[in-house]
py3Dmol code that shows the C-alpha trace and the ligand (Angstrom):
import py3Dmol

protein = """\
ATOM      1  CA  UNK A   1     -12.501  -8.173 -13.524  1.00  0.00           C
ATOM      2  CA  UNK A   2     -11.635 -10.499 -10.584  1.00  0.00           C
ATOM      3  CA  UNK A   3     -14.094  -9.638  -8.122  1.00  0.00           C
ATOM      4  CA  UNK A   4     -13.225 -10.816  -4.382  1.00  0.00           C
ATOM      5  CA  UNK A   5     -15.139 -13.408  -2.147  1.00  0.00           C
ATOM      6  CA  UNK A   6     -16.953 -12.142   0.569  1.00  0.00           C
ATOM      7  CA  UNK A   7     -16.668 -12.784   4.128  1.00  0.00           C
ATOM      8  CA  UNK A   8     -17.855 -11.133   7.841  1.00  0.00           C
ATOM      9  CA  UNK A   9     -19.100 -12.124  11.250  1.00  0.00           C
ATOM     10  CA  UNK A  10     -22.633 -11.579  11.055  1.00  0.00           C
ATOM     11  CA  UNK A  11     -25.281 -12.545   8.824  1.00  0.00           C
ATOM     12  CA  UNK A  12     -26.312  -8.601   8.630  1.00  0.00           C
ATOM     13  CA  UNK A  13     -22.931  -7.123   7.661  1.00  0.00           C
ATOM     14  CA  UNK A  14     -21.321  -8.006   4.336  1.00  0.00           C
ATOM     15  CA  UNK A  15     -17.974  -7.216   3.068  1.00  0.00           C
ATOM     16  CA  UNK A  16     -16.052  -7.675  -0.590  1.00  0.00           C
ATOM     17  CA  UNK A  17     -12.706  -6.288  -1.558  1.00  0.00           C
ATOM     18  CA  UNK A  18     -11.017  -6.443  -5.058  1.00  0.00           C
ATOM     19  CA  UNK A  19      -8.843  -6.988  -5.923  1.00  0.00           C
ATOM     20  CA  UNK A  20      -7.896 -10.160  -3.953  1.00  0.00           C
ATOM     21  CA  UNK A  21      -4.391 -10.243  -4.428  1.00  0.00           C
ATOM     22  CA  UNK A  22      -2.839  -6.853  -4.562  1.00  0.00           C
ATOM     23  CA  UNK A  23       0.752  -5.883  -4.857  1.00  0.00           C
ATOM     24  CA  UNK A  24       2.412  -3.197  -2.741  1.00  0.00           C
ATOM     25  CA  UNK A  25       1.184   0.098  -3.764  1.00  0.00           C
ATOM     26  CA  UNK A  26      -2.153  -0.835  -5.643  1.00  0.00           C
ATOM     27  CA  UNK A  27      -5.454   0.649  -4.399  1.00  0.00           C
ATOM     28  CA  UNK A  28      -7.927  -2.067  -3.019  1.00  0.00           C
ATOM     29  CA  UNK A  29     -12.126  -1.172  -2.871  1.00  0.00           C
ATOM     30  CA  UNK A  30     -13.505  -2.367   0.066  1.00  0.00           C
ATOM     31  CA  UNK A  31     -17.740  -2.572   0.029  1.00  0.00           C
ATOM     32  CA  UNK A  32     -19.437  -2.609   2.762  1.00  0.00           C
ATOM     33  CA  UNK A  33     -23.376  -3.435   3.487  1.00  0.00           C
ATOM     34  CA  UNK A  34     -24.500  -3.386   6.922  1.00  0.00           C
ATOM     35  CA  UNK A  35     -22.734  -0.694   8.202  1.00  0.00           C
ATOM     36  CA  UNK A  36     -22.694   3.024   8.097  1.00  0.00           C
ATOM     37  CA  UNK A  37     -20.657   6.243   6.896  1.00  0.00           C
ATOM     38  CA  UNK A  38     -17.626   6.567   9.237  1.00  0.00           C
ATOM     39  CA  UNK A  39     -16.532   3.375   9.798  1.00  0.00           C
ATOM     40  CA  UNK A  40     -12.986   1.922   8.975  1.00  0.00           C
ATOM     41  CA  UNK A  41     -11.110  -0.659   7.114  1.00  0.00           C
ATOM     42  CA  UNK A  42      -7.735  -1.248   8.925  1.00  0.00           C
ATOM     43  CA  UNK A  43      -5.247  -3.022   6.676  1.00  0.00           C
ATOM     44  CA  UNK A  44      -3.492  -5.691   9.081  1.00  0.00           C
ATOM     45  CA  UNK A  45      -0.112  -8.294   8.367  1.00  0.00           C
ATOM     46  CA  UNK A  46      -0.704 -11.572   9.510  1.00  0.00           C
ATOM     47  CA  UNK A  47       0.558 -10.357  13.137  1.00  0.00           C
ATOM     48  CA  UNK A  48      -2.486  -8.421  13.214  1.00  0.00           C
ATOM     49  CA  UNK A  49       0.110  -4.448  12.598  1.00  0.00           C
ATOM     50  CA  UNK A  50      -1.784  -1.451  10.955  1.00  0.00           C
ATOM     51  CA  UNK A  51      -0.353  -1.080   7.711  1.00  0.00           C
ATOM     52  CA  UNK A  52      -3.138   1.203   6.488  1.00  0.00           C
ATOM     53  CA  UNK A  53      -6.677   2.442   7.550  1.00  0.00           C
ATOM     54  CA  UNK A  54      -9.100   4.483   4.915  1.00  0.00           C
ATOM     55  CA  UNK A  55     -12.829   6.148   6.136  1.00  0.00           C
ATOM     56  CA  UNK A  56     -16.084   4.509   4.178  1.00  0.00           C
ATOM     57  CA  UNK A  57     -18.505   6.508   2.847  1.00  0.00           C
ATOM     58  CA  UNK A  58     -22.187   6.058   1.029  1.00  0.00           C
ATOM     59  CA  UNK A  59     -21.589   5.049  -2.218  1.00  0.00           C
ATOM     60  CA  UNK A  60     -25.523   3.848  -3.838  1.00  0.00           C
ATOM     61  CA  UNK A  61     -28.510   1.136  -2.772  1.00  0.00           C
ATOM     62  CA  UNK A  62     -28.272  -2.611  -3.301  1.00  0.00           C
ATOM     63  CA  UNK A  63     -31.300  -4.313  -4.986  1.00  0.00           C
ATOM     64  CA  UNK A  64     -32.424  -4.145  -1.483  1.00  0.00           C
ATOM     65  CA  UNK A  65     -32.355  -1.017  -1.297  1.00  0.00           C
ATOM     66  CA  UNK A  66     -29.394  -0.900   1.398  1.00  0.00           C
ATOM     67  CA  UNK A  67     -26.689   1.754   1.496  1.00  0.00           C
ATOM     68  CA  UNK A  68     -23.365   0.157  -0.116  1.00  0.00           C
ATOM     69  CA  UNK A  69     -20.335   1.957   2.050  1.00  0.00           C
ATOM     70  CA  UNK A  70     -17.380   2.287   0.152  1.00  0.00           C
ATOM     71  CA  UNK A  71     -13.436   2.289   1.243  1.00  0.00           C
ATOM     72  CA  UNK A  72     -10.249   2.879  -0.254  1.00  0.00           C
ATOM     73  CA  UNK A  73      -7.447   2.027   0.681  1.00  0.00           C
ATOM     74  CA  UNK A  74      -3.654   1.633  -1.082  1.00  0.00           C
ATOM     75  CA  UNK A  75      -1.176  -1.270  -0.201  1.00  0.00           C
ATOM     76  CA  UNK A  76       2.099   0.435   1.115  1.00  0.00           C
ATOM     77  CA  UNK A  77       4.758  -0.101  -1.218  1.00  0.00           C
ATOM     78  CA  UNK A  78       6.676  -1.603   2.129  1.00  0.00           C
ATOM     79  CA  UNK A  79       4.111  -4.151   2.751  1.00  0.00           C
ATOM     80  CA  UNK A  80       5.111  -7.607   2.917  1.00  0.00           C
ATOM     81  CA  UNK A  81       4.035 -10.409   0.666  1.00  0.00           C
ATOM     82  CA  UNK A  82       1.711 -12.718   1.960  1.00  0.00           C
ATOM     83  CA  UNK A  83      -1.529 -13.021   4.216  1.00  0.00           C
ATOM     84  CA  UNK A  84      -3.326  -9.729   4.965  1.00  0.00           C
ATOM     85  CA  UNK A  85      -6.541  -8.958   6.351  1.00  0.00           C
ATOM     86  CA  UNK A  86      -8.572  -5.830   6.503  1.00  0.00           C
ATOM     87  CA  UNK A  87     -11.018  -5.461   9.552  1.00  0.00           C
ATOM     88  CA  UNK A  88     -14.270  -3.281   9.334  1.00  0.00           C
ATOM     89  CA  UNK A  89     -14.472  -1.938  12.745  1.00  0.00           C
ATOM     90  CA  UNK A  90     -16.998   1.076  13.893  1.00  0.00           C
ATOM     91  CA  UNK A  91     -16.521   2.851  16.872  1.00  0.00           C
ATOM     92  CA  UNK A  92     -17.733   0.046  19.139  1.00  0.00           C
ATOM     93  CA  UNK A  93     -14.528  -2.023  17.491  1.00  0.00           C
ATOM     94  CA  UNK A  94     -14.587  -4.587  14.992  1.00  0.00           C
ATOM     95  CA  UNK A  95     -18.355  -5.931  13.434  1.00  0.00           C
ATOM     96  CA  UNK A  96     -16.180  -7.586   9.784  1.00  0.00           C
ATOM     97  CA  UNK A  97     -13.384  -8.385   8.023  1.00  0.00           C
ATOM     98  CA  UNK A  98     -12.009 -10.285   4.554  1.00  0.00           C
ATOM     99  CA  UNK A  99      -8.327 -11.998   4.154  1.00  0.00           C
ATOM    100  CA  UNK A 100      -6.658 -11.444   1.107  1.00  0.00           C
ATOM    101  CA  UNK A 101      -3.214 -12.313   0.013  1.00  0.00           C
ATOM    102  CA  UNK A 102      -0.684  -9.304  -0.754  1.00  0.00           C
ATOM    103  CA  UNK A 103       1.133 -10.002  -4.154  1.00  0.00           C
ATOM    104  CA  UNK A 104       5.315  -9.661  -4.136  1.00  0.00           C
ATOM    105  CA  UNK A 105       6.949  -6.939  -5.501  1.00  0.00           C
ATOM    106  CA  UNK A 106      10.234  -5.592  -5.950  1.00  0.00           C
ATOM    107  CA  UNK A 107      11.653  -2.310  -6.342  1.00  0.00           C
ATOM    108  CA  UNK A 108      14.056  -0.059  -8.050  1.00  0.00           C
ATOM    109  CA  UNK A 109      17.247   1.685  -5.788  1.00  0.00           C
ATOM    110  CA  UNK A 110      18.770   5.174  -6.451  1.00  0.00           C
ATOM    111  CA  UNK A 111      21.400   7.359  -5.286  1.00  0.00           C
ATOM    112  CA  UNK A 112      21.183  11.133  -5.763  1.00  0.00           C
ATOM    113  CA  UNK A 113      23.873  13.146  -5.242  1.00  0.00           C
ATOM    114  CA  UNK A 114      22.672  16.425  -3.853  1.00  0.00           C
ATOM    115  CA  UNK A 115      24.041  20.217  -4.104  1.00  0.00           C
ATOM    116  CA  UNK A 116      24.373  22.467  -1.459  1.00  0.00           C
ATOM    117  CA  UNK A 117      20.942  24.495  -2.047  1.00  0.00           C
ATOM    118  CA  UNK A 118      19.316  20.955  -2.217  1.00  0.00           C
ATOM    119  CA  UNK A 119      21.269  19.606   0.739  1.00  0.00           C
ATOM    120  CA  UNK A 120      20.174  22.923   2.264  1.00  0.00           C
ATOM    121  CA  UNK A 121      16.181  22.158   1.560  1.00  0.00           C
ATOM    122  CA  UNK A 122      16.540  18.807   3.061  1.00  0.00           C
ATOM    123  CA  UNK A 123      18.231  19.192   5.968  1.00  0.00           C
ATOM    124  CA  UNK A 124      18.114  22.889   7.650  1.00  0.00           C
ATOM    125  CA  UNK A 125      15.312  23.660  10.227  1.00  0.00           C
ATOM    126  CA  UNK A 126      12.777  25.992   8.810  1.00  0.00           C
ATOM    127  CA  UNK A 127       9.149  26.803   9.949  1.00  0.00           C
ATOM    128  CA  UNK A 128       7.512  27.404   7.223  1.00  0.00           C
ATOM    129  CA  UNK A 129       8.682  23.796   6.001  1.00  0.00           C
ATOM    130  CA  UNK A 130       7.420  22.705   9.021  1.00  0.00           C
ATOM    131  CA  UNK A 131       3.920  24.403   8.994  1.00  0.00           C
ATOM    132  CA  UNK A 132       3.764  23.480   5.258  1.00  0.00           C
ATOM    133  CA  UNK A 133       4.274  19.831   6.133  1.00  0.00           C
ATOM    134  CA  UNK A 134       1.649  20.022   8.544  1.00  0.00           C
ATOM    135  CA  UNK A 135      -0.866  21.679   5.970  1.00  0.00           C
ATOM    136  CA  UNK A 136      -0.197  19.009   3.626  1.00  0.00           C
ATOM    137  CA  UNK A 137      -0.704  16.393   6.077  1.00  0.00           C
ATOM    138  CA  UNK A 138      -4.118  18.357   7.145  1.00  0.00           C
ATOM    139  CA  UNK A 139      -5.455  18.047   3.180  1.00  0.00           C
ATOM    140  CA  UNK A 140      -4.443  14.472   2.387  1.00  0.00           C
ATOM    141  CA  UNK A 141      -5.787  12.848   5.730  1.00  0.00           C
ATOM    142  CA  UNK A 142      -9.170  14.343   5.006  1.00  0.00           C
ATOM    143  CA  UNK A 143     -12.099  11.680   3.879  1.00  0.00           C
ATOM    144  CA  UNK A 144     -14.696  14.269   1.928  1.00  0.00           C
ATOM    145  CA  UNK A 145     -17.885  12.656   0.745  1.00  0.00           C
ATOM    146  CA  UNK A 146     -17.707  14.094  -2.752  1.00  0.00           C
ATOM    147  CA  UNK A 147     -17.394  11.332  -5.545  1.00  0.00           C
ATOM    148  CA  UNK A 148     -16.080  13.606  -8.704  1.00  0.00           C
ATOM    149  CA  UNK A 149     -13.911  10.849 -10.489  1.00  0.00           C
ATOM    150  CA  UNK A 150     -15.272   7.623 -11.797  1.00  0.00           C
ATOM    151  CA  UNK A 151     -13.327   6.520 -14.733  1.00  0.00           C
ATOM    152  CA  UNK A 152      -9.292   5.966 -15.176  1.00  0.00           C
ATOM    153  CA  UNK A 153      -6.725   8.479 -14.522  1.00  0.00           C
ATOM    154  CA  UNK A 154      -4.873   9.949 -18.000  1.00  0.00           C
ATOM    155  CA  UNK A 155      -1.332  10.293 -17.735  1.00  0.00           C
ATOM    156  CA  UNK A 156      -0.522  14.227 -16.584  1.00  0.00           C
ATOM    157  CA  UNK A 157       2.415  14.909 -19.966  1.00  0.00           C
ATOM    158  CA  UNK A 158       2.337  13.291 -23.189  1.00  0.00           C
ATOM    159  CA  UNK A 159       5.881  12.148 -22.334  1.00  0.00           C
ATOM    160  CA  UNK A 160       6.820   8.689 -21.834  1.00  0.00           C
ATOM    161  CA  UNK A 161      10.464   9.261 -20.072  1.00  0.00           C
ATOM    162  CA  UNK A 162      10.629   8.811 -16.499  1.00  0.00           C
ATOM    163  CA  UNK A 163      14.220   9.661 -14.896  1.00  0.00           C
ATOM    164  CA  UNK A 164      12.249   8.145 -11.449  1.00  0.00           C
ATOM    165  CA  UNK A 165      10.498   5.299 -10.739  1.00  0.00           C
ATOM    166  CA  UNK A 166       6.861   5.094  -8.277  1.00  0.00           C
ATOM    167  CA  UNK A 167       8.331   3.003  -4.941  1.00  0.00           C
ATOM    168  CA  UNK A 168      12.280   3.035  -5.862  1.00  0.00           C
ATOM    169  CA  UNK A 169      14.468   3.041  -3.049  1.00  0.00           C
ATOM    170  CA  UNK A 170      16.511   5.806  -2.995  1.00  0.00           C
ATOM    171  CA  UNK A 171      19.727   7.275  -1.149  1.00  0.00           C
ATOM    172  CA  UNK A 172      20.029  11.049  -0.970  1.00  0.00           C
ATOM    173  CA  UNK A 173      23.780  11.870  -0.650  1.00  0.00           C
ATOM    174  CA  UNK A 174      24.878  15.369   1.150  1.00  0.00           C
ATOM    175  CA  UNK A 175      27.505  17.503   0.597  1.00  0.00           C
ATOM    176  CA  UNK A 176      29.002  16.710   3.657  1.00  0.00           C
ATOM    177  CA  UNK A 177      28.665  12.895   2.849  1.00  0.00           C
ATOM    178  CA  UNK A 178      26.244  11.818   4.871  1.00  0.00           C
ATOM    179  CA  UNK A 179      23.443  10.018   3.343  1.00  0.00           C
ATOM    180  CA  UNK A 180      19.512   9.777   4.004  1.00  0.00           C
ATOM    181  CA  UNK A 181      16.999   7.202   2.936  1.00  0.00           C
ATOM    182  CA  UNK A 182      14.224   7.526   0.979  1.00  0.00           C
ATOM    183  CA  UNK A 183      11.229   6.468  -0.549  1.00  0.00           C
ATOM    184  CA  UNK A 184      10.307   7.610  -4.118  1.00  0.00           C
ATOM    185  CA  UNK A 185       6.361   8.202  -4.161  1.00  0.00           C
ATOM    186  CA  UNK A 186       5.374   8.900  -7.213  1.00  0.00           C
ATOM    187  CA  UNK A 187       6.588   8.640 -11.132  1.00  0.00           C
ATOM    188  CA  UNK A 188       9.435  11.577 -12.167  1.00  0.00           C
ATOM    189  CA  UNK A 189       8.723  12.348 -16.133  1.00  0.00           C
ATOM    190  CA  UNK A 190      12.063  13.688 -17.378  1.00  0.00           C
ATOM    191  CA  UNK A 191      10.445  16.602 -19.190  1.00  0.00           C
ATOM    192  CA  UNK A 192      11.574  19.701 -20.617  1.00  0.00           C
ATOM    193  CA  UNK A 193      10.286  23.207 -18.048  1.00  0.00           C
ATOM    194  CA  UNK A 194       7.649  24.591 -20.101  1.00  0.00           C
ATOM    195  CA  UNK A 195       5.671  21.472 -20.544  1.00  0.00           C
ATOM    196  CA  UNK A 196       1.914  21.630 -20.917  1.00  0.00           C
ATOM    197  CA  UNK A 197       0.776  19.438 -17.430  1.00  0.00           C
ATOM    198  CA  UNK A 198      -3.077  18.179 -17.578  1.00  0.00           C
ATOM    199  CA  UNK A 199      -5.632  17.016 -14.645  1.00  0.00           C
ATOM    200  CA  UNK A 200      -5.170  13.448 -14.496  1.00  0.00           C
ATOM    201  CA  UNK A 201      -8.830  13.314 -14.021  1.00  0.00           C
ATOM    202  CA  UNK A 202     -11.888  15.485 -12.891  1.00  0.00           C
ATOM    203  CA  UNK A 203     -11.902  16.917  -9.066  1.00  0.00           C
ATOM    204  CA  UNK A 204     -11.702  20.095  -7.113  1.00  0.00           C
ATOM    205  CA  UNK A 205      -7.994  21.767  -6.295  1.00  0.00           C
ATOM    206  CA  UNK A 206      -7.263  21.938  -2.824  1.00  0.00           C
ATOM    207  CA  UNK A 207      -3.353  23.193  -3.167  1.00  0.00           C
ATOM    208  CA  UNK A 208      -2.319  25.566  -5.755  1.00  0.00           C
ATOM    209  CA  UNK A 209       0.485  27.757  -4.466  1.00  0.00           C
ATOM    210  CA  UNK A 210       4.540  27.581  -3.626  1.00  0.00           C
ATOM    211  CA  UNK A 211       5.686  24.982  -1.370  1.00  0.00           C
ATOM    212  CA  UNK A 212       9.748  25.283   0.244  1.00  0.00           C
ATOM    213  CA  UNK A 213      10.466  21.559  -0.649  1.00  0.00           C
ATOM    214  CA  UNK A 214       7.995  20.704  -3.666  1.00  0.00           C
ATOM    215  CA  UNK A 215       8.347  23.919  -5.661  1.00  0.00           C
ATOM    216  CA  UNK A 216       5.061  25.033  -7.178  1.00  0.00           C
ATOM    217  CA  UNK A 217       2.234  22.427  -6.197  1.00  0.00           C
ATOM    218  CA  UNK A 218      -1.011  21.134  -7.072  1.00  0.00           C
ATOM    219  CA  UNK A 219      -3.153  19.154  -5.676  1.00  0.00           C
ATOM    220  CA  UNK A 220      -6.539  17.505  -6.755  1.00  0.00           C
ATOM    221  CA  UNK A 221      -9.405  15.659  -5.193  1.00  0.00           C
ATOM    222  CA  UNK A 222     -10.502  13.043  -6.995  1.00  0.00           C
ATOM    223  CA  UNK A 223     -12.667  11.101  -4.885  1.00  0.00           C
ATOM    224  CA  UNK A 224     -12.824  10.526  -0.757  1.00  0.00           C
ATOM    225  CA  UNK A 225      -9.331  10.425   0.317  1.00  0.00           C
ATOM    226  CA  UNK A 226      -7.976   9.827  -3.266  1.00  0.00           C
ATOM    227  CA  UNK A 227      -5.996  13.196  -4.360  1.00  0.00           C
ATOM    228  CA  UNK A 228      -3.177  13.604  -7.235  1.00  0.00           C
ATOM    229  CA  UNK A 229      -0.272  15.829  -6.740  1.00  0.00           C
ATOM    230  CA  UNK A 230       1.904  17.580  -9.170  1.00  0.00           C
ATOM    231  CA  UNK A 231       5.445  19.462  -8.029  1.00  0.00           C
ATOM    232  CA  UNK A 232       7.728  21.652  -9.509  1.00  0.00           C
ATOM    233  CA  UNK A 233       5.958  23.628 -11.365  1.00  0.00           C
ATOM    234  CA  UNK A 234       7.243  26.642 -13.049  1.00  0.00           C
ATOM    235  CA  UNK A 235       4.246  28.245 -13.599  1.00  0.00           C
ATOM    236  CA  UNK A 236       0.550  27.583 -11.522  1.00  0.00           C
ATOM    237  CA  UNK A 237      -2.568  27.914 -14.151  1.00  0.00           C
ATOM    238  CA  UNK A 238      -5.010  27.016 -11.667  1.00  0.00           C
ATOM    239  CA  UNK A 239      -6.522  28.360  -8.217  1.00  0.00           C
ATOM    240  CA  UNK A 240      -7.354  26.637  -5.155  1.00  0.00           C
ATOM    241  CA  UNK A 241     -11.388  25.992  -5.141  1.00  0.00           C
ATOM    242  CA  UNK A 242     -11.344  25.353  -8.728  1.00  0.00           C
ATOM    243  CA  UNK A 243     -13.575  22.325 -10.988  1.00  0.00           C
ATOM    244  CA  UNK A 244     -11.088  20.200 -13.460  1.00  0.00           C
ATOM    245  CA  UNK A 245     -11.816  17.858 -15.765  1.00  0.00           C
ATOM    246  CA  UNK A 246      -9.894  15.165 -17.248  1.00  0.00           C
ATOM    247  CA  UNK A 247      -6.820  16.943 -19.194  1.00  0.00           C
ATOM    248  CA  UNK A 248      -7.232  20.634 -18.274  1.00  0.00           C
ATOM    249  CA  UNK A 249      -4.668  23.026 -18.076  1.00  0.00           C
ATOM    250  CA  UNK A 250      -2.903  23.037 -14.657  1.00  0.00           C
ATOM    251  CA  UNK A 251       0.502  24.508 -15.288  1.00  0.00           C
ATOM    252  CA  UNK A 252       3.667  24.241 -16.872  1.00  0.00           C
ATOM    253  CA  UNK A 253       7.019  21.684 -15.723  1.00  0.00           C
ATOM    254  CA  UNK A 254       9.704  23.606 -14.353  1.00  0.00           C
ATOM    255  CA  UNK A 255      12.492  22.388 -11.470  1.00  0.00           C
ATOM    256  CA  UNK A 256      11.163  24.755  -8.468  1.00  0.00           C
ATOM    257  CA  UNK A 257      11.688  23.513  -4.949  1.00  0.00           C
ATOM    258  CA  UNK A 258      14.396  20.194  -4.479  1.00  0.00           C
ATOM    259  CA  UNK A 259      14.916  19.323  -7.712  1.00  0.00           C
ATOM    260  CA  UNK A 260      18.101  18.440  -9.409  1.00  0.00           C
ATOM    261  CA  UNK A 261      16.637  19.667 -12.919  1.00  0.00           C
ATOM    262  CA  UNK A 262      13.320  19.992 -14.597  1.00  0.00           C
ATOM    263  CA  UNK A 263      10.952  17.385 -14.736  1.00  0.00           C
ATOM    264  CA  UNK A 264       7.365  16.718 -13.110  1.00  0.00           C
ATOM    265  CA  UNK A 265       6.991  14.846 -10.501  1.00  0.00           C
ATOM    266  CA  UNK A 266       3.572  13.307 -10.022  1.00  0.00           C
ATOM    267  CA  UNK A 267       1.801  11.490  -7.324  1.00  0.00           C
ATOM    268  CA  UNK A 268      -1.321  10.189  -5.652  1.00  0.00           C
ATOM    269  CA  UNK A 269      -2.475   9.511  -2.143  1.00  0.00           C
ATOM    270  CA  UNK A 270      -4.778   7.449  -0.779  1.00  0.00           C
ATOM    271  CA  UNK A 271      -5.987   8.225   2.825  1.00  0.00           C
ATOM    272  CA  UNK A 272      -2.851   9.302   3.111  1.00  0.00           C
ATOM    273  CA  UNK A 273      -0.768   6.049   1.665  1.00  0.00           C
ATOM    274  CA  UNK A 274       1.090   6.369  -1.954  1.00  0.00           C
ATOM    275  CA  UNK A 275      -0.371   4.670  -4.455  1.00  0.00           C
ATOM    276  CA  UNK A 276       1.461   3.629  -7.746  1.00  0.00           C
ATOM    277  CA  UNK A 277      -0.241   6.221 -10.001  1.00  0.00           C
ATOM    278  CA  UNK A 278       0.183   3.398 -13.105  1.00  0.00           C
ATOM    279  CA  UNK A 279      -2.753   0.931 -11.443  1.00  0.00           C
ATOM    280  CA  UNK A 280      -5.328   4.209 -11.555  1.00  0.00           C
ATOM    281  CA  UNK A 281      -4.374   4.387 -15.306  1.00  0.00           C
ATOM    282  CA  UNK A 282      -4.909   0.525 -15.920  1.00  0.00           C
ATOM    283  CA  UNK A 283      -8.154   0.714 -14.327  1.00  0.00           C
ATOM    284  CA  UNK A 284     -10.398   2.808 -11.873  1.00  0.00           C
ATOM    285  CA  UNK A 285      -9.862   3.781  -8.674  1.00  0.00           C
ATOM    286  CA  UNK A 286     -13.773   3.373  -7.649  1.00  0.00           C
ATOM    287  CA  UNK A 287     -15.479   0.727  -9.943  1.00  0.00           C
ATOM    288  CA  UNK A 288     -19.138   1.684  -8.915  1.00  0.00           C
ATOM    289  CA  UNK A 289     -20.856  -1.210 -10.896  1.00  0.00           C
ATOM    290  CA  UNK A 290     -18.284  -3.919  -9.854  1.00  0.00           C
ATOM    291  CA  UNK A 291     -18.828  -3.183  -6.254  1.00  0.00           C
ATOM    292  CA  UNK A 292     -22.562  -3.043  -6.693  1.00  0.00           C
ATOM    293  CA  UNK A 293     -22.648  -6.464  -8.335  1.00  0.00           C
ATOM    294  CA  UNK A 294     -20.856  -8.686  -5.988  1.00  0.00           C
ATOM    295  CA  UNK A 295     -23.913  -7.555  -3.652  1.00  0.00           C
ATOM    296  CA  UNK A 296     -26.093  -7.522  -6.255  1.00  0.00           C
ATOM    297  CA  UNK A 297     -25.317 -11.547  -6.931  1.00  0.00           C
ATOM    298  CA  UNK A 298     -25.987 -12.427  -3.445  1.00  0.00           C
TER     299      UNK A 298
END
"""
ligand_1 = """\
1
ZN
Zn 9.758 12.748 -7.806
"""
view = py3Dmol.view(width=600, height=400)
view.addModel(protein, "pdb")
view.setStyle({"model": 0}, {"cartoon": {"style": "trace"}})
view.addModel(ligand_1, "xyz")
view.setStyle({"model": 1}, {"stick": {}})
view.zoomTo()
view.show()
């Protein structure tokens, strides 16, 4: 593995990131020695624009017997190629940061015709949607301290066809011919309803219940601010509060909520951002001994 250079302002604080050269929607570690729990990375363009922020927390000792602080963040699939930086601040302001160089990447585009139930889902007013939104928003914006996932995610169906691509660009179409944008945040596998659907990897559910616009949901914790979602469910096997492992039992595929037929859509956040669920299957999200050796080197 590439591991990253490191760089900050002070002789007392160091910093490493890898990898260096990320594309839009890969998750990037950030280590930190020299500063403490609650600090933040802030993902900046060259014109110095938030394009995401994640919360560190304790991850082991050095050699030295310092406290390694750990962030993750993901590159927004909208990010634009080029020179990035991500600034440590605490709540004094800034006390770090690394450059690194954001990889190009392009993009799939879809239009979706929609019915009138679907055009309904999308575009009437309705409370609850609202108050579920806001409950969402509540879970996936929460940094926990609790490290349950260490190794790489396992794909959630045996299935290898995907009707929808993590990132495309897509085009909802209304029955009234009017047309939304949107972006596509996770991977779509075109699956039959009744399909077995396993953990992608160990955590705790924090969402197991009926949501207007996602159908039946579920939603893991894998890690600080690192959760995996799974939508349209037809049936729930699993309760909120609730230990996984890798591959258990979470539910069957079905096309509840806005859906235009079965299939499971599946997805993972990081503090907040989506994150292209294929670069947690090619390799971890939290590489413990990677992180621990660029400081161990020094
Ligand atoms: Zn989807």
């Amino acid at each position: 593995m590439f591991l990253g250079p490191i760089f900050a302002e002070s002789p007392q604080v160091r910093i490493a990131a890898l990898p260096e050269n990320p594309a839009p929607g890969e998750p990037v570690t950030i280590g930190l020695v020299g500063g403490e729990g609650g600090c933040q990375a802030i993902l900046q363009n060259r014109r110095g624009q938030q394009l995401a922020k994640a919360t560190f927390f304790p991850l082991a000792p050095d050699k030295n017997g310092q406290i390694v602080h750990t962030a993750i963040l993901a590159i927004p699939s909208t990010a634009p190629a080029g020179t990035a930086r991500i600034s440590v601040e605490n709540r004094l302001g800034p006390i770090g940061g690394i450059d690194l160089s954001i990889a190009s990447r392009t993009f799939g585009t879809e239009e979706i015709p929609l019915d009138q139930r679907n055009t309904d889902l999308r575009t009437l007013y309705d409370p609850q949607k609202t108050a579920e939104a806001a409950m969402l928003w509540g879970i996936l914006g929460r940094t926990g301290t609790d490290i349950y996932a260490a190794e790489r995610f396992m794909p959630p169906v045996q299935s290898t066809r995907r009707t929808s691509f993590f990132g495309d660009r897509r085009v909802y179409r209304y029955t009234d011919g009017s047309k939304a944008n949107s972006i596509h945040a996770g991977i779509d596998y075109g699956v039959p309803a009744g399909t077995l659907v396993q953990a992608c990897g160990p955590g705790k559910v924090v969402l197991a219940r009926f949501r207007i616009v996602t159908g039946n949901s579920v939603i893991i914790e894998h890690l600080p601010g690192v959760y995996s979602l799974y939508y349209h469910l037809d049936q729930i096997a699993v309760w909120e509060g609730f230990m996984v492992d890798t591959g258990t039992l979470l539910g069957r595929s079905g096309a509840t909520g806005l859906a235009t037929g079965p299939h499971l859509h599946w997805e993972i956040r990081i503090s907040g951002e989506n994150t292209d669920p294929d670069a947690l299957v090619a390799r971890p999200v939290l590489d413990k001994e990677a992180i621990l050796s660029i400081f161990n080197s020094f």
